[in-house]
C-alpha positions as a LaTeX table, in Angstrom:
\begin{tabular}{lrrr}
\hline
Residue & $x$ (\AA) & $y$ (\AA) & $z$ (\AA) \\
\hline
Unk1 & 18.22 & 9.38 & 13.73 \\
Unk2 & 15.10 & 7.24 & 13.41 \\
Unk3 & 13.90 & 3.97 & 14.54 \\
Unk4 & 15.14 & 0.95 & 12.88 \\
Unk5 & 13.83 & $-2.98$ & 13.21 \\
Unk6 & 17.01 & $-3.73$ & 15.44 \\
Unk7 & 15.53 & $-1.49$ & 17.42 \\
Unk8 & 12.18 & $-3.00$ & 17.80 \\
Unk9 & 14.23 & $-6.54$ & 18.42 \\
Unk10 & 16.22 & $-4.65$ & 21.31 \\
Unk11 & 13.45 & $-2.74$ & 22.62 \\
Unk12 & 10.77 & $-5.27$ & 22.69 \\
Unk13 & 12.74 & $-8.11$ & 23.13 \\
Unk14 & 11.28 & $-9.67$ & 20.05 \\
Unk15 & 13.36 & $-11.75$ & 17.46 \\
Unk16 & 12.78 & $-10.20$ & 14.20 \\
Unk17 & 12.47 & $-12.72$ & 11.34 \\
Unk18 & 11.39 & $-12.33$ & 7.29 \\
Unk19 & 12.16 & $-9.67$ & 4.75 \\
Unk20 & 12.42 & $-6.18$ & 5.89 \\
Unk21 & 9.30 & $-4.16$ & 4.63 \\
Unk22 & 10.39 & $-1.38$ & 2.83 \\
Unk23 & 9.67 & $-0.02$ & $-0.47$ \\
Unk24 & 11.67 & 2.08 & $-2.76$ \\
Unk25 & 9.69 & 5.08 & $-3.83$ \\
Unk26 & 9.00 & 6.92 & $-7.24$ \\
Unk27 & 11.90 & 9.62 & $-6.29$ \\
Unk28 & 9.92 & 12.53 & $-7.52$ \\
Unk29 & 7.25 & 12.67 & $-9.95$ \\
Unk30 & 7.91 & 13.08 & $-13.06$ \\
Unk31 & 6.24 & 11.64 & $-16.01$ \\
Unk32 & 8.40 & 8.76 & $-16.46$ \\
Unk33 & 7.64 & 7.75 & $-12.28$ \\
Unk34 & 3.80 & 8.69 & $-13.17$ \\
Unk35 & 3.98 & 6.37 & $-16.28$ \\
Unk36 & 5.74 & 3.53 & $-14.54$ \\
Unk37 & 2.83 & 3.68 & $-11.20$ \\
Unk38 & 0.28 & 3.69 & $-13.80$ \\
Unk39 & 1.27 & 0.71 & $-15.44$ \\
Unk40 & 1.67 & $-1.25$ & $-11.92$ \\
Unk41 & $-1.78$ & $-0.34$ & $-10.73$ \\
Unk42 & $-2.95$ & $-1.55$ & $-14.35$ \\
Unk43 & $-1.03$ & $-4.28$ & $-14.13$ \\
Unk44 & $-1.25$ & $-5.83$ & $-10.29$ \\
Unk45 & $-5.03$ & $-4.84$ & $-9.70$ \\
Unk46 & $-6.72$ & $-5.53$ & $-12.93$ \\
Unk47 & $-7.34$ & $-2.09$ & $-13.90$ \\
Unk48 & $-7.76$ & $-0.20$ & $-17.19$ \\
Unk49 & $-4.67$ & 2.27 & $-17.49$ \\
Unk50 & $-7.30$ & 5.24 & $-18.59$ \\
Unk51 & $-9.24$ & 4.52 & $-15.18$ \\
Unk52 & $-5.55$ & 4.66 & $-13.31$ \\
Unk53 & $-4.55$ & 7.58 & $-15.71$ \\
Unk54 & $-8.29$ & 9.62 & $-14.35$ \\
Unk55 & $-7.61$ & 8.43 & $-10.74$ \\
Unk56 & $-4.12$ & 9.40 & $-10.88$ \\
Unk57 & $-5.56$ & 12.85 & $-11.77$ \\
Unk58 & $-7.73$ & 13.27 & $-9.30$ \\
Unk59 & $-5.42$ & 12.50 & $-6.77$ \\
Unk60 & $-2.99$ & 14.59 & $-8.08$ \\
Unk61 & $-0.01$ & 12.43 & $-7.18$ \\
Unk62 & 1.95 & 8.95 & $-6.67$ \\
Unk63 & $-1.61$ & 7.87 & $-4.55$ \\
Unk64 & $-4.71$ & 6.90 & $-5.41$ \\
Unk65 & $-7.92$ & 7.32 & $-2.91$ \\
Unk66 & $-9.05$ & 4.59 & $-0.46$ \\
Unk67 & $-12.70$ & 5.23 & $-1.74$ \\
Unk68 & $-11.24$ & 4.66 & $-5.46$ \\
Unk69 & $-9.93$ & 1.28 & $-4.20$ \\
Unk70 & $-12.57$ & 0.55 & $-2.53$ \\
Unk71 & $-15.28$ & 0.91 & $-5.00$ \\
Unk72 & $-13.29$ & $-1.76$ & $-7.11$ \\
Unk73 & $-13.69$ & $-4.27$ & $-5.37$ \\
Unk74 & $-16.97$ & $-3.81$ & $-3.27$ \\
Unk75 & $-19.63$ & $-2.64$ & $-5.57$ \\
Unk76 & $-22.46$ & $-1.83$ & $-3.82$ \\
Unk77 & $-25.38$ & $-4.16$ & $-3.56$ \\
Unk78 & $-27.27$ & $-4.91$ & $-5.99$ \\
Unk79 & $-25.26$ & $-3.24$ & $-9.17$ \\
Unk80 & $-25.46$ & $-5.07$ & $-12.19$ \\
Unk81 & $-23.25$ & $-6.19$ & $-14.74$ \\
Unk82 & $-20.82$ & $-5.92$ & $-11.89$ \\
Unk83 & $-17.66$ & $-7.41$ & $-13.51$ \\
Unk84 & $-15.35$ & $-8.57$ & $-10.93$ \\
Unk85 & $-11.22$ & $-8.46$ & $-11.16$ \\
Unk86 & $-9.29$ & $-11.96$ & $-11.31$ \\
Unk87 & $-8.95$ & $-13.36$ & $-7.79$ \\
Unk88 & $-5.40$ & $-12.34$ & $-7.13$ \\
Unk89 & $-6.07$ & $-8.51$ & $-8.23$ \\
Unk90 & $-8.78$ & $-8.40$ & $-5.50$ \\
Unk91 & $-6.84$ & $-10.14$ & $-3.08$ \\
Unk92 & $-3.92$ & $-7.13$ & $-3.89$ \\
Unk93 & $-6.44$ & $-4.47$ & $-3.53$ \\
Unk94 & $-7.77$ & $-5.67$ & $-0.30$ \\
Unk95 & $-3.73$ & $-5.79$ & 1.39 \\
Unk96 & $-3.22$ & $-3.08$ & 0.10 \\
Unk97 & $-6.31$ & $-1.59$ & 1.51 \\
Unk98 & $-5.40$ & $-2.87$ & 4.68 \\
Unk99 & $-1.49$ & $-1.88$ & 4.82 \\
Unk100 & $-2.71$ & 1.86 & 3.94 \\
Unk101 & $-5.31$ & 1.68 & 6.65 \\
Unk102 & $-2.73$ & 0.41 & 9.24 \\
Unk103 & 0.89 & 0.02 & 8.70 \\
Unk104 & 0.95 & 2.86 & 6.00 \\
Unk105 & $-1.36$ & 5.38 & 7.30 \\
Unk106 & $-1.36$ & 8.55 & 6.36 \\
Unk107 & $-2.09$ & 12.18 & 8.21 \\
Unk108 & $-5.43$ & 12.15 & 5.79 \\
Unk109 & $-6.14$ & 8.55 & 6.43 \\
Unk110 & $-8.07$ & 8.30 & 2.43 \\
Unk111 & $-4.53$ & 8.38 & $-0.24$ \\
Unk112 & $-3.07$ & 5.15 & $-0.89$ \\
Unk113 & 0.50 & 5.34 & $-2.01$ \\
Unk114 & 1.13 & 3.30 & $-5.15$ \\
Unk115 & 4.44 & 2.43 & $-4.27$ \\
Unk116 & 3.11 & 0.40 & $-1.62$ \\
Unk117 & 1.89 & $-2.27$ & $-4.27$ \\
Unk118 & 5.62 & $-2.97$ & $-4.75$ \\
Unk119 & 4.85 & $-5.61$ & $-1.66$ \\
Unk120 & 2.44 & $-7.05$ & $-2.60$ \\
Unk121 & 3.62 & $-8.09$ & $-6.54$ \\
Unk122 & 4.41 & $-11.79$ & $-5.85$ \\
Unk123 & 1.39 & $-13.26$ & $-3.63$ \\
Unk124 & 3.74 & $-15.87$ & $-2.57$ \\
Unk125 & 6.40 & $-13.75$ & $-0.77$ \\
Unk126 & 3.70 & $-11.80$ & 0.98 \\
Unk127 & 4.18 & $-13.92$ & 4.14 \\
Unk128 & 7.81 & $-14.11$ & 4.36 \\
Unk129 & 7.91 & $-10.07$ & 5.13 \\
Unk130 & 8.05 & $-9.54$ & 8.97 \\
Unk131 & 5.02 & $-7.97$ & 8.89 \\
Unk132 & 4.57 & $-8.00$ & 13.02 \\
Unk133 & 7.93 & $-6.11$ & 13.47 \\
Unk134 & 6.61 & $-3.58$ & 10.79 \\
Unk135 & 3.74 & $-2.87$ & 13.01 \\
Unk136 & 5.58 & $-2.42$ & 15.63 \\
Unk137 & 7.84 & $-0.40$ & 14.58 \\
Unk138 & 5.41 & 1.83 & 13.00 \\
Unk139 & 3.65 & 2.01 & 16.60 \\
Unk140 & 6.99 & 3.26 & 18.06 \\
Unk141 & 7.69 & 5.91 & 15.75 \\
Unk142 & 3.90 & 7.09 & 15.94 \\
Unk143 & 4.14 & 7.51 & 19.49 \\
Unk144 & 7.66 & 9.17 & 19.31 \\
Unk145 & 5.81 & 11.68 & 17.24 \\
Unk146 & 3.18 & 12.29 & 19.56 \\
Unk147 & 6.11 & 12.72 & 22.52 \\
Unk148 & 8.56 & 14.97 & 20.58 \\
\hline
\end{tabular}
């Protein structure tokens, strides 16, 4: 049994409104789920698919590494020839920064899971997730994991 938004709405006493974050997953990996996470880093963040394709490598998974992300999109001070991403691939790679630093932590606290840019395709819908019942939800099952 786990922990489901009603159950945030009941618990806290909290009305629950917006989309319901969730994301499917790549099943497993395979090469056709490795090809198809390549292609939506490439295509939602602005990156070259060989970049994705080395990154993808190094992390040895569906992930890439927060210091990977991060080093797209805040080059350090005073690089030149920086060339920066179109405004909307930035603004992906920061929420997406942000979710894997909060909502979708992991155990290691550096992988990013692809999957998670799923949410974050259509700028526009962004807001209309219920992001605060998310959060909450993910603090509930964190500390049920730390009580169990």
């Amino acid at each position: 049994m786990s922990i489901s938004l009603d159950d945030v709405s009941i618990l806290l006493k909290i009305h629950v409104t917006g989309k319901v974050v969730a994301v499917e997953n790549f099943v497993r990996y395979t090469e056709e789920s490795r090809s198809d996470a390549i292609k939506l880093v490439s295509k939602l963040l602005g990156v070259s698919i060989e970049d994705v394709e080395d990154e993808v490598n190094i992390s040895k998974g569906l992930i890439v590494r927060k210091c990977w992300l991060k080093s797209r999109w805040c080059p350090k001070a005073g690089s030149r020839n920086t060339i920066y991403p179109p405004l909307e691939c930035t603004a992906r790679a920061y929420l997406l920064y942000l979710l894997s630093c909060t909502l979708f932590a992991d155990k290691s606290g550096s992988r990013v899971f692809i999957t998670l840019l799923k949410l974050l395709e259509d700028l526009d819908d962004v807001g209309n997730y219920a992001w605060g019942a998310a959060f909450a939800l993910a603090l509930l099952v964190s500390t049920l994991e730390v009580y169990h």
